[in-house]
C-alpha positions as CSV (number, residue, x, y, z in Angstrom):
1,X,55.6,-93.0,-50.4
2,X,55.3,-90.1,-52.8
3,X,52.1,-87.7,-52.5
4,X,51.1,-86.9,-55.8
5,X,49.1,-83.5,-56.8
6,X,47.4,-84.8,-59.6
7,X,45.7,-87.7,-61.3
8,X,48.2,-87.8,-64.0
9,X,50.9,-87.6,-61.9
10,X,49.8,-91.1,-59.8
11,X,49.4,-92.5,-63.5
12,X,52.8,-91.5,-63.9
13,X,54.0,-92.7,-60.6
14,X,52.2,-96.2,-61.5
15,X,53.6,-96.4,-64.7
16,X,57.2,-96.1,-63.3
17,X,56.8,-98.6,-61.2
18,X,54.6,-100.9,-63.9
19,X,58.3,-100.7,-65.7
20,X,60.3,-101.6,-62.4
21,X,58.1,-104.4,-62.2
22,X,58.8,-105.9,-65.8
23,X,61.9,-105.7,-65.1
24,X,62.1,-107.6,-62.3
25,X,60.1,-110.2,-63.2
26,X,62.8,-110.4,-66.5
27,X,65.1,-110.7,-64.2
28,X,63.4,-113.2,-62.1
29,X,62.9,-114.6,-65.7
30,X,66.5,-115.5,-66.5
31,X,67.3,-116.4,-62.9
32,X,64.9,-119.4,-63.4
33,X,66.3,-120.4,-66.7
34,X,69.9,-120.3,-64.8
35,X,68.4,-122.7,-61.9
36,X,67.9,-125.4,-64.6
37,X,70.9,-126.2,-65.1
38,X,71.5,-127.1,-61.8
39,X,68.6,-130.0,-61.3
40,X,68.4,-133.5,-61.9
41,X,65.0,-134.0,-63.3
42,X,61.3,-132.2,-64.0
43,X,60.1,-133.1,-60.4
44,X,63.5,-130.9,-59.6
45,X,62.4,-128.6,-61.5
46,X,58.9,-128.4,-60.0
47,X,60.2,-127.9,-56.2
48,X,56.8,-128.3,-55.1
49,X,58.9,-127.4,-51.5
50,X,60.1,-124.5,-52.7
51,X,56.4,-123.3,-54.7
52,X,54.8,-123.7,-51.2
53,X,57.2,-121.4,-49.5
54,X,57.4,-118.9,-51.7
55,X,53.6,-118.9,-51.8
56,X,53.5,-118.5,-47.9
57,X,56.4,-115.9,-47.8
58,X,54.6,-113.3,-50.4
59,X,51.6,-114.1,-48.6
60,X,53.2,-113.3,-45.1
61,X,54.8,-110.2,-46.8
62,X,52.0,-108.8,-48.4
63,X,49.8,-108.9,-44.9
64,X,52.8,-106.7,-43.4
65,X,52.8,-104.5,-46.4
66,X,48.7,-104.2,-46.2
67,X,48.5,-105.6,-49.7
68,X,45.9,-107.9,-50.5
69,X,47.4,-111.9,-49.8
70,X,44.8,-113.0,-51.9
71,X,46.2,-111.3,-54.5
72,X,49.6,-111.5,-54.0
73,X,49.7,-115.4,-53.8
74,X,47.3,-115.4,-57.4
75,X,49.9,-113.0,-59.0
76,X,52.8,-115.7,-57.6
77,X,51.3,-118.6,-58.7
78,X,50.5,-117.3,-62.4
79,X,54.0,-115.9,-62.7
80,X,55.7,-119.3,-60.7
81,X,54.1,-121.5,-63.1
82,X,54.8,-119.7,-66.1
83,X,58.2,-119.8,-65.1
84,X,58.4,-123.3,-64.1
85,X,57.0,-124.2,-68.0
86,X,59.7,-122.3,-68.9
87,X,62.0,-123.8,-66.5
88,X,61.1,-127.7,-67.9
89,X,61.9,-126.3,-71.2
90,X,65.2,-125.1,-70.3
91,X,66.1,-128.1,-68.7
92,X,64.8,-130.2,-71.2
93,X,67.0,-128.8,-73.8
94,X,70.0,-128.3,-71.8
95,X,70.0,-131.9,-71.2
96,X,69.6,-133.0,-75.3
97,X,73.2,-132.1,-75.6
């Protein structure tokens, strides 16, 4: 981890990685919208399976990183079921055609 010298330097730092982080979740974005096409129907596209494990793995992860759980597993479910709205959607449509 960097050691910064300076208050505007760590609000540089976090704004760097404030962009890495949009643009993961973009891509984490599109990956989901890709997965749709690949299931059979919304309860597919719910994986209520896969939600749990995720949940537990960033959970797991963020102990061992000495991040907050609590916090992690909030920010996953928000972003998860965003995504899986957007996911339904995706499907939806793919499947009008």
């Amino acid at each position: 981890m960097k050691k910064c010298n300076s208050l505007e330097e760590v609000r540089t730092e976090i704004d760097k990685i404030d962009d890495q982080l949009v643009e993961l979740i973009s891509i984490r974005s599109h990956l989901i919208r890709q997965a749709a096409a690949f299931k059979n129907s919304v309860e597919e596209v719910k994986a209520e399976d896969r939600i749990d494990y995720i949940l537990q793995k960033v959970r797991h992860k963020a102990i061992q990183a000495d991040v907050s759980p609590n916090m992690i597993s909030e920010l996953f479910e928000i972003m998860i079921n965003e995504m899986v709205e957007t996911e339904i959607s995706e499907f939806r449509n793919n499947k009008t055609f």
